[in-house]
C-alpha positions as CSV (number, residue, x, y, z in Angstrom):
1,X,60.3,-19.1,-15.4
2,X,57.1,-19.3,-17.5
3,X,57.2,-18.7,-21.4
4,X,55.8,-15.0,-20.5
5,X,58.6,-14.5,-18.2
6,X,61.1,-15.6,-20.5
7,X,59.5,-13.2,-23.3
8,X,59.6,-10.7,-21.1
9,X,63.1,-10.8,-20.1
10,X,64.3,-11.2,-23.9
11,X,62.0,-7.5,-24.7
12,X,63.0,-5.0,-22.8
13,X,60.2,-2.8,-24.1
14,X,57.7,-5.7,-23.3
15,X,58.7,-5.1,-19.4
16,X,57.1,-1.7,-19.3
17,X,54.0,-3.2,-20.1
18,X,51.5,-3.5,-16.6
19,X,51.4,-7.2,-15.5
20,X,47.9,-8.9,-14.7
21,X,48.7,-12.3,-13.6
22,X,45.4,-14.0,-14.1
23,X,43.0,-11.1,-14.3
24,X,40.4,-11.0,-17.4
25,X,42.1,-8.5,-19.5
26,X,45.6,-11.2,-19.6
27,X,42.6,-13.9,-20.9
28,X,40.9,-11.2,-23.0
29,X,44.2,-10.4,-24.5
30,X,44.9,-14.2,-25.1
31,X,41.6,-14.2,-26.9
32,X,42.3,-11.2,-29.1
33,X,45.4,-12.9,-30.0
34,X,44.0,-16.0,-31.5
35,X,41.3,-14.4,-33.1
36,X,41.6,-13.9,-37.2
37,X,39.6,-10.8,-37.9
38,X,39.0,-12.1,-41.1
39,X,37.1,-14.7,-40.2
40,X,34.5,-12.8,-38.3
41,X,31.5,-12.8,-40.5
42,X,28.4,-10.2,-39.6
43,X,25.9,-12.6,-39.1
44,X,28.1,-14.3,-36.7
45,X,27.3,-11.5,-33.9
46,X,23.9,-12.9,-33.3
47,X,25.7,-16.2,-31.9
48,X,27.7,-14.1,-29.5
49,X,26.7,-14.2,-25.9
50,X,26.9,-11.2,-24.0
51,X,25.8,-12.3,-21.0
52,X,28.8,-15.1,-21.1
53,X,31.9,-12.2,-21.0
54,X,30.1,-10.2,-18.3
55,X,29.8,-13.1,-16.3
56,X,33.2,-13.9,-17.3
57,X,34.3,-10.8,-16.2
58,X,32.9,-10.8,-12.8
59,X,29.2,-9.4,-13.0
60,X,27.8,-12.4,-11.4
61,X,29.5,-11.5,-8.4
62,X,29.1,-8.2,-8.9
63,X,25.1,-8.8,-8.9
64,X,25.2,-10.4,-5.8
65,X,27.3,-8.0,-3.4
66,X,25.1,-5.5,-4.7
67,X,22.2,-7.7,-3.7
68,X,23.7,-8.9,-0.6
69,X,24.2,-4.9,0.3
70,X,20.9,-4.0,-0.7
71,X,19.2,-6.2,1.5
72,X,21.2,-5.3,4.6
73,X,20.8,-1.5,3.8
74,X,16.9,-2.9,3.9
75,X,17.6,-4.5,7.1
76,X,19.6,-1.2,8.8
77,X,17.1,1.5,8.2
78,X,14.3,-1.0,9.0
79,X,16.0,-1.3,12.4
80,X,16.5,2.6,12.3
81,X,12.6,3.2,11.8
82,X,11.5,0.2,14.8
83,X,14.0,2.3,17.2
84,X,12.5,5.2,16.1
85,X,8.9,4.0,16.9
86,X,10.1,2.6,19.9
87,X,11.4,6.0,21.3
88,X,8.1,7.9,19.6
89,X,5.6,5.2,21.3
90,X,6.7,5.6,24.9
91,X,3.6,5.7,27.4
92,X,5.0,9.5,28.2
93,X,5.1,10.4,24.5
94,X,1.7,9.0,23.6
95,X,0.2,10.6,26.8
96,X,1.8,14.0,25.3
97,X,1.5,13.2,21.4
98,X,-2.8,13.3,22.3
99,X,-2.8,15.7,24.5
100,X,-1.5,18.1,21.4
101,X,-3.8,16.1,19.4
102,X,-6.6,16.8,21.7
103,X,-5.8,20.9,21.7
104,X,-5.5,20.8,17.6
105,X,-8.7,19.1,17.1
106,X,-10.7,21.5,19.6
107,X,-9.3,24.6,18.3
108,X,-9.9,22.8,14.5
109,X,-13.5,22.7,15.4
110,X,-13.6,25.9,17.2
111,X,-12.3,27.5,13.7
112,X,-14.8,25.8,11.8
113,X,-17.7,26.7,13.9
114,X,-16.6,29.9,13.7
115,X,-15.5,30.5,10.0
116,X,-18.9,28.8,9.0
117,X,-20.7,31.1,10.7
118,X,-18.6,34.5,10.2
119,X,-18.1,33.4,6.0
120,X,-19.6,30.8,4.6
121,X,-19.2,32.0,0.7
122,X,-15.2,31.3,2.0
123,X,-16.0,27.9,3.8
124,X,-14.0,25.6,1.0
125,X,-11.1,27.5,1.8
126,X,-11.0,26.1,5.3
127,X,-12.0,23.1,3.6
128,X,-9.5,22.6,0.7
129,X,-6.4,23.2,3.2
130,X,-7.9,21.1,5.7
131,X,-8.6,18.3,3.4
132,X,-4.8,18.0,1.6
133,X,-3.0,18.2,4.9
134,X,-5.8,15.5,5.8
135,X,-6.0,13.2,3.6
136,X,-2.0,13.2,2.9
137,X,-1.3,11.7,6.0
138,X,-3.9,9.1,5.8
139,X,-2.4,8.2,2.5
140,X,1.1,7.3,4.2
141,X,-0.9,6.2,7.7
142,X,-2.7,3.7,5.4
143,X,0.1,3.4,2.8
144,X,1.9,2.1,5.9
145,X,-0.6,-0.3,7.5
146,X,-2.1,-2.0,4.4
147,X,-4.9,-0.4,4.5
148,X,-4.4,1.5,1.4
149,X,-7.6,0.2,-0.9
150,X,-9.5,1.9,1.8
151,X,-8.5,5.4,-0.5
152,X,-10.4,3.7,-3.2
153,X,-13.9,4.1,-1.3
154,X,-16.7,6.3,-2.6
155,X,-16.2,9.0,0.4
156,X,-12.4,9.7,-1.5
157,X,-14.2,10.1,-5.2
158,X,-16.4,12.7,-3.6
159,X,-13.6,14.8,-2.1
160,X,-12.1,14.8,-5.6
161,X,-15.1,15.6,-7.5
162,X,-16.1,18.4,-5.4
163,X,-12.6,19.8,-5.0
164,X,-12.5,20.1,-9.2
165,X,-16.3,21.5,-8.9
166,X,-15.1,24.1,-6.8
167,X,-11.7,25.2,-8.0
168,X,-11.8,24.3,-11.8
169,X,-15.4,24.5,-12.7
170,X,-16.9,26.9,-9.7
171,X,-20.2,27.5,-12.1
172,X,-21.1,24.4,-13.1
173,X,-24.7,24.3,-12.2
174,X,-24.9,20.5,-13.1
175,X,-21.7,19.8,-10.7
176,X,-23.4,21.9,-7.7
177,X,-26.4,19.7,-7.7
178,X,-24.4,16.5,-7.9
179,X,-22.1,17.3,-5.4
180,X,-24.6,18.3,-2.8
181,X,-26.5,15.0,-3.5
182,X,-23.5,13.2,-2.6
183,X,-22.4,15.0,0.9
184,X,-25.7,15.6,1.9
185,X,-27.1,12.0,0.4
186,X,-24.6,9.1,1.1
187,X,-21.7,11.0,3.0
188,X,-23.8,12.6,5.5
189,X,-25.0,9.3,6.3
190,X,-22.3,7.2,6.9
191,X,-21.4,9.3,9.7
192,X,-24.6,6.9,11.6
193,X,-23.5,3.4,9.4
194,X,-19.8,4.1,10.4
195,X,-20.2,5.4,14.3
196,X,-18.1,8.1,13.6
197,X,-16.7,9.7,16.9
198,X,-15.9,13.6,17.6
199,X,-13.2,12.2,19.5
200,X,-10.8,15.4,19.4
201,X,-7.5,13.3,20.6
202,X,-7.2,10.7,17.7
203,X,-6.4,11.9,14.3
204,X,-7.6,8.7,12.7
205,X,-11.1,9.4,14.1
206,X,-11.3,13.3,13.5
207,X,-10.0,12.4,9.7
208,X,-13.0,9.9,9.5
209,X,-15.4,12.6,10.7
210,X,-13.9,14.8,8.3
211,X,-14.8,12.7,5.3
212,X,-18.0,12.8,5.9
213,X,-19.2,16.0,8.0
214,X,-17.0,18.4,6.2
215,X,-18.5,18.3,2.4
216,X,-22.3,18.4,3.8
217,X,-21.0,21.5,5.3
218,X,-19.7,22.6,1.9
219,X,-22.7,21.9,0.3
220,X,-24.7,23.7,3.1
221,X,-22.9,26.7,1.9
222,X,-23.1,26.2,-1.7
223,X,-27.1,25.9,-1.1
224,X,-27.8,28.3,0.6
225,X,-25.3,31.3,0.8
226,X,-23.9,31.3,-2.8
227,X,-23.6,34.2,-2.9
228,X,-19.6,34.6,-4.0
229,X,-20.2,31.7,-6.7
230,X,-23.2,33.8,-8.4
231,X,-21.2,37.1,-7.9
232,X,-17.9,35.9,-9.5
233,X,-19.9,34.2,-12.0
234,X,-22.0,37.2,-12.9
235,X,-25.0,35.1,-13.9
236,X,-27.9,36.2,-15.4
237,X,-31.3,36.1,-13.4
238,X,-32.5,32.7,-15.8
239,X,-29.1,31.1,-14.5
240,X,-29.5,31.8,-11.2
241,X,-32.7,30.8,-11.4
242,X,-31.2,27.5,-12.5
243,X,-28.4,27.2,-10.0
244,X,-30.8,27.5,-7.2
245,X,-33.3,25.1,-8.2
246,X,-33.4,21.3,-8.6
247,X,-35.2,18.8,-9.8
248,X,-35.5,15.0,-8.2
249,X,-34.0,13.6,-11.5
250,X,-31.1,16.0,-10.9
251,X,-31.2,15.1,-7.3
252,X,-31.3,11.4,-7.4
253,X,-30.8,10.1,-11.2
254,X,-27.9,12.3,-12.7
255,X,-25.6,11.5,-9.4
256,X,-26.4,7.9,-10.4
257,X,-24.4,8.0,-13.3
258,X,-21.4,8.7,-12.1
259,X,-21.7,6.6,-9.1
260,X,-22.6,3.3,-11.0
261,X,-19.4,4.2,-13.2
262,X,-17.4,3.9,-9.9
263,X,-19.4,1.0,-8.6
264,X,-18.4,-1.1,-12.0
265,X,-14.3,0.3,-11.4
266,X,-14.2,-0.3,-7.7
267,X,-15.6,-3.8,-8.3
268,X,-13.6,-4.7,-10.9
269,X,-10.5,-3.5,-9.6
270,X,-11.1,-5.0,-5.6
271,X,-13.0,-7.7,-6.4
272,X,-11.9,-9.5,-9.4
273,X,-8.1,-7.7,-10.5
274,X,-6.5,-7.3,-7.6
275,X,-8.2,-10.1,-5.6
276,X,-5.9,-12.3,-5.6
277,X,-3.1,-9.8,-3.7
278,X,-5.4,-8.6,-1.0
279,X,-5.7,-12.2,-0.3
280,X,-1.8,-12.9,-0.1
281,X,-0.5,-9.6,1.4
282,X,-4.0,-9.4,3.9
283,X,-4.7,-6.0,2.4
284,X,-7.5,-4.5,4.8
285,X,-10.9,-2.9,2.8
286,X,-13.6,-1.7,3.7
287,X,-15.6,-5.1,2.5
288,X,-13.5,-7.0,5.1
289,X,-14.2,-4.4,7.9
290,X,-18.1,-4.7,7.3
291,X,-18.1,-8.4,7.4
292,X,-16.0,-8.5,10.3
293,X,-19.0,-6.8,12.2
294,X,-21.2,-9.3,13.2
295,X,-23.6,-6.7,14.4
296,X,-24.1,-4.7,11.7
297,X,-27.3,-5.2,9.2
298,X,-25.7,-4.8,6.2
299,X,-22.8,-8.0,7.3
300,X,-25.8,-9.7,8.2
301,X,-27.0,-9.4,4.8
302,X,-24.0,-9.6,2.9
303,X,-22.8,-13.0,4.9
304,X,-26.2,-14.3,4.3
305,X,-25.3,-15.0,0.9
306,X,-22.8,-17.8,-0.2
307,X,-19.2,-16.6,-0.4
308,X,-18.7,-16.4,-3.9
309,X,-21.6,-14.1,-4.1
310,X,-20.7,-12.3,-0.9
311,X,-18.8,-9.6,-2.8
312,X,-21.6,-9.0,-5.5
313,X,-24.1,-8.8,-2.5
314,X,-22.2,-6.1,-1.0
315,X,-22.2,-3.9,-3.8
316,X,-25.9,-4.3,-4.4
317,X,-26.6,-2.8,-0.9
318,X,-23.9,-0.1,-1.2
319,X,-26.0,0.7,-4.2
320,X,-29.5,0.3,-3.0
321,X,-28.8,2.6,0.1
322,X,-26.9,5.1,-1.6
323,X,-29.9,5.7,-4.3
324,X,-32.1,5.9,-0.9
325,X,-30.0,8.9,0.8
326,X,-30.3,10.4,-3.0
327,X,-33.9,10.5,-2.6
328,X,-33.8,12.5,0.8
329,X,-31.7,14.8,-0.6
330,X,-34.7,16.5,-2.1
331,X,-36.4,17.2,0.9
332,X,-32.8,18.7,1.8
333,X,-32.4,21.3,-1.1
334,X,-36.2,22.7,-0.3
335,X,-36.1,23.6,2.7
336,X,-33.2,25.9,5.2
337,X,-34.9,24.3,8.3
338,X,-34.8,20.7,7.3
339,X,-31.8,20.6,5.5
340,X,-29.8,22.5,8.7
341,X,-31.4,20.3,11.1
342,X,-30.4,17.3,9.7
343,X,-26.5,18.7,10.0
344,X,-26.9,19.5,13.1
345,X,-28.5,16.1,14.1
346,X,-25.8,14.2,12.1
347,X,-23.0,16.5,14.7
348,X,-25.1,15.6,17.6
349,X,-24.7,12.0,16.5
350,X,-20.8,12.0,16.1
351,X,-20.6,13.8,19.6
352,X,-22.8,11.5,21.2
353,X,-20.5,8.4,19.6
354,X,-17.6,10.5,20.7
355,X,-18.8,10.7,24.2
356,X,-19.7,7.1,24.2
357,X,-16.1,6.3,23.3
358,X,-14.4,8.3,25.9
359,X,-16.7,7.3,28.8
360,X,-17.2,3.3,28.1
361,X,-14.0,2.4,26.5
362,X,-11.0,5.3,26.9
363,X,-11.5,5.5,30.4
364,X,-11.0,2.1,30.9
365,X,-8.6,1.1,28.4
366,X,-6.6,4.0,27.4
367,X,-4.3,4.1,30.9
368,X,-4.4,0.7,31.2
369,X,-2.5,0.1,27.7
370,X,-0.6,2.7,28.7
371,X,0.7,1.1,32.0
372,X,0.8,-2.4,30.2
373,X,3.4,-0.8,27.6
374,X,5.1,0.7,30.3
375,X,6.1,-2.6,32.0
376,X,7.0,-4.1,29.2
377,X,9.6,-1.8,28.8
């Protein structure tokens, strides 16, 4: 028998105490035995090592079950979401996941058509639910595929500024004019840099044509039927006079401002702070896409350049073309004719891509991915 045992034996009231053969509180206890709470000085707790009782007592192996369970909890509902996809991404489901696309994107545009025509002065309502529901699942599309410093693009500041000019400041005069100069300047025509495609199936591609058709559409209606802005507002005649007229400084040099303020961020934050990370974790933007096209004028231009310069380059022809669709937007505010037109010739363009995609490259490659996924299942 140990000392403890013998103790024990001798004190009956000692054996009603819970044994805890070599378990921290017996050491603890031990500890608290030989310790002379006299000779504990204040100061003396600065020398004391927390860290050195909790791993004493077991948090170092705490730490790494819960690690160790953390990381296969990682690993189970990782395997959860691939079967998932797997089952979602059968050839039968796709075929039947863009066939519903298809039907929701031509009855989408069907509404449109028709709202834009039947009430225009209500168009942003359309627009504003449209957009959320929109841009919410790009957000976790992109979120998903790295692709997230896409959201940081010009296109997405417009959306925001013209959603706060026309549901926080409605009658801002100054907004109204900057607003249309971006979705009838610079939005308007990326729908030609871009190719975007009325391509009704693919949600990806309807989004993209959102981004850009959908505001000059807006702006259409805030030009020329404003009438629910100036009723609400109850402006007098000089303010009216003021909301419906515009100068080419208020067309092309006021939306400047704001734009070279977001030129300076964007560059700063893609370019030189978050570099580095885009690098490692191959984060996809929009810089990479353009270069990537070896087609395209403006890669032409911006790989002409050395690659230190390449990004600096980019930015200068972002900002040289956007201060050129500015200037058209002039001829746009003057005239119903020319400014309708040019909407309906910026459609005509996204059908014709849309067309163009369908007929050269769908019907050729659609199926045939199709049947290619189905063997390999």
């Amino acid at each position: 028998m140990t000392e403890a045992d013998n103790a024990e034996a001798s004190d009956p009231d000692r054996r009603t105490e819970p044994r805890n053969h070599g378990g921290p509180l017996k050491e603890l206890s031990h500890l608290a035995d030989g310790l002379d709470p006299g000779s504990f000085q204040v100061d003396d707790y600065d020398e004391l090592e927390f860290g050195d009782g909790m791993d004493f007592l077991g948090a170092a192996d705490l730490r790494t079950q819960l690690s160790q369970q953390l990381t296969a909890n990682k690993d189970a509902a990782r395997k959860r979401y691939e079967r998932l996809l797997a089952r979602m991404n059968t050839p039968h489901r796709i075929l039947t996941r863009d066939k519903a696309a298809f039907v929701l994107g031509t009855l989408g545009a069907m509404l449109s058509a028709f709202w834009l025509g039947k009430s225009p002065g209500t168009f942003k309502q359309l627009y504003t639910v449209a957009a959320f529901i929109l841009f919410a699942l790009r957000f976790f599309t992109y979120r998903s595929r790295g692709m997230h410093y896409y959201l940081l693009d010009y296109c997405y500041v417009v959306h925001a500024t013209l959603l706060v000019h026309l549901w926080v400041f409605p009658h801002s005069a100054f907004l109204h004019k900057i607003t249309f100069a971006y979705a009838s300047g610079p939005l308007a025509w990326s729908i030609l840099a871009f190719r975007n495609s009325l391509v009704f199936h693919s949600l990806d591609k309807i989004t993209s044509l959102f981004l850009h058709w959908f505001p000059a559409c807006v702006a259409w209606t805030e030009r020329w039927h404003p009438e629910v802005q100036l009723r609400e507002a109850g402006k007098s005649p000089e303010e009216v006079h003021e909301w419906q007229n515009a100068t080419l400084v208020q067309l092309v040099l006021l939306p400047c401002v704001p734009y070279l303020l977001w030129a300076v961020l964007y560059y700063t934050k893609v370019f030189i702070v978050s570099s580095k990370k885009i690098q490692e974790r191959n984060y996809e933007t929009l810089f990479k896409w353009i270069t990537k096209q070896k087609g395209n004028i403006i890669a032409r231009v911006v790989l002409s350049v050395p690659p230190p310069w390449q990004p600096l380059a980019y930015m200068c022809v972002h900002i040289t073309l956007t201060t050129m669709t500015f200037a058209l937007c002039k001829v746009w505010w003057s005239s119903y004719a020319a400014h309708t037109t040019f909407l309906l010739f910026i459609l005509a363009v996204s059908a014709w891509n849309g067309a163009s995609y369908y007929f050269d490259y769908f019907s050729k490659h659609y199926f045939a991915g199709l049947g290619a996924r189905s063997k390999s299942e």
